[in-house]
PLY file of the C-alpha trace (Angstrom):
ply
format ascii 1.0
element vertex 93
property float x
property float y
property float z
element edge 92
property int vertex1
property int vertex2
end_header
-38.58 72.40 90.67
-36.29 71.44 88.34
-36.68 71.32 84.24
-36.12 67.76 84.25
-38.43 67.22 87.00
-41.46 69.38 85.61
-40.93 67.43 82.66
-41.08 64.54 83.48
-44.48 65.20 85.75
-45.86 66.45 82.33
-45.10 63.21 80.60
-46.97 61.03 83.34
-49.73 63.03 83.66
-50.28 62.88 79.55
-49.85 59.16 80.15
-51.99 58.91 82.90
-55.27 60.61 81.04
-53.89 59.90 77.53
-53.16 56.31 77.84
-56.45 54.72 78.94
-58.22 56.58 75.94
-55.68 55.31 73.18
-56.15 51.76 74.48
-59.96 52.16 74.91
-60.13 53.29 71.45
-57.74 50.50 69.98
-59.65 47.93 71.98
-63.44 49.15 70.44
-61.94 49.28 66.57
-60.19 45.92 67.24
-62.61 43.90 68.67
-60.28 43.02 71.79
-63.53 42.38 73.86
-66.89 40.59 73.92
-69.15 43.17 73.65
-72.74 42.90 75.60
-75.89 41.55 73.29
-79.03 43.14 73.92
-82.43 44.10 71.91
-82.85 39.98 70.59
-86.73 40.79 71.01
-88.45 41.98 67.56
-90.27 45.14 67.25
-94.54 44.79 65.77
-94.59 45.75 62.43
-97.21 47.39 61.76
-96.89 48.49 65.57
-100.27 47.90 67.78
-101.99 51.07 69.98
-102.48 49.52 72.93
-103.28 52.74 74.73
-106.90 51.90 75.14
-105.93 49.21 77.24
-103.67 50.57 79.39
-105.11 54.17 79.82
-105.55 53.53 83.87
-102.09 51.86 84.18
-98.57 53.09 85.35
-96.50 54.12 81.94
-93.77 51.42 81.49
-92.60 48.94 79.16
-94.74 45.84 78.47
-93.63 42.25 76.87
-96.18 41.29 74.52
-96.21 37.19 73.87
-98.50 35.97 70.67
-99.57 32.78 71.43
-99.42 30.32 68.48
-102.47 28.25 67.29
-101.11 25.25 69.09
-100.40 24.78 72.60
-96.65 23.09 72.85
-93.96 22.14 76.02
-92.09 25.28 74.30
-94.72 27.68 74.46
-95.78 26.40 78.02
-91.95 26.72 79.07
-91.62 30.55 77.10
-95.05 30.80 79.34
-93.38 30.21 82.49
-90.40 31.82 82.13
-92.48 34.84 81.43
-94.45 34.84 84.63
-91.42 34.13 86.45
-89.36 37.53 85.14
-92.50 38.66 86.30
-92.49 37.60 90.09
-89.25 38.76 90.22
-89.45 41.75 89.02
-92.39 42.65 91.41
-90.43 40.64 94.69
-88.77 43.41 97.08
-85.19 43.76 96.96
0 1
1 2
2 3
3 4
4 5
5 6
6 7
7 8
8 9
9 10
10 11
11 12
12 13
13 14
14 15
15 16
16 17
17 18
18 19
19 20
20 21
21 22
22 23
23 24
24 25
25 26
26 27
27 28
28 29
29 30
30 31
31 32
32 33
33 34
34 35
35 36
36 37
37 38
38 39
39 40
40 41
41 42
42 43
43 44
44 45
45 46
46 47
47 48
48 49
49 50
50 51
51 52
52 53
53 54
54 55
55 56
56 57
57 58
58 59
59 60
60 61
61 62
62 63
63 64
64 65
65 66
66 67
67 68
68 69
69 70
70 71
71 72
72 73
73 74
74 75
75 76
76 77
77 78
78 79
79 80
80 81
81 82
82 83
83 84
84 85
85 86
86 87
87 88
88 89
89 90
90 91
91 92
């Protein structure tokens, strides 16, 4: 192989791997993407031990909803979108 030829394999292979991670980087610091939005939930403060409760059950994450003193169409809609994440989650896939 040729010096020419070697060298030019050597610049497209530094292209090739060097490349995406220059324009990955450029796109995080410039904001050249939506990014996802997650965690909108808020944490209990002070938090609650709810390990009395749930000493027979499976370890996972629970959603905890505090109902207000009133009974409202929002709270009745938060309600049933609730138990419907719920069905789904349990439904085969």
């Amino acid at each position: 192989m040729s010096n020419t030829a070697s060298k030019k394999t050597l610049i497209i292979m530094v292209a090739v791997f060097v490349l995406p991670v220059v324009l990955a980087k450029l796109a995080l610091d410039n904001d050249w993407f939506t990014k996802g939005a997650t965690n909108k939930g808020n944490l209990l403060a002070p938090t609650i031990d709810m390990s009395a409760l749930l000493k027979d059950a499976e370890p996972k994450w629970r959603l905890l909803y505090v109902m207000p003193e009133t009974c409202d169409r929002t709270v009745l809609r938060r309600w049933s979108s609730l138990r419907l994440q719920a069905i789904k989650k349990r439904s085969p896939r």
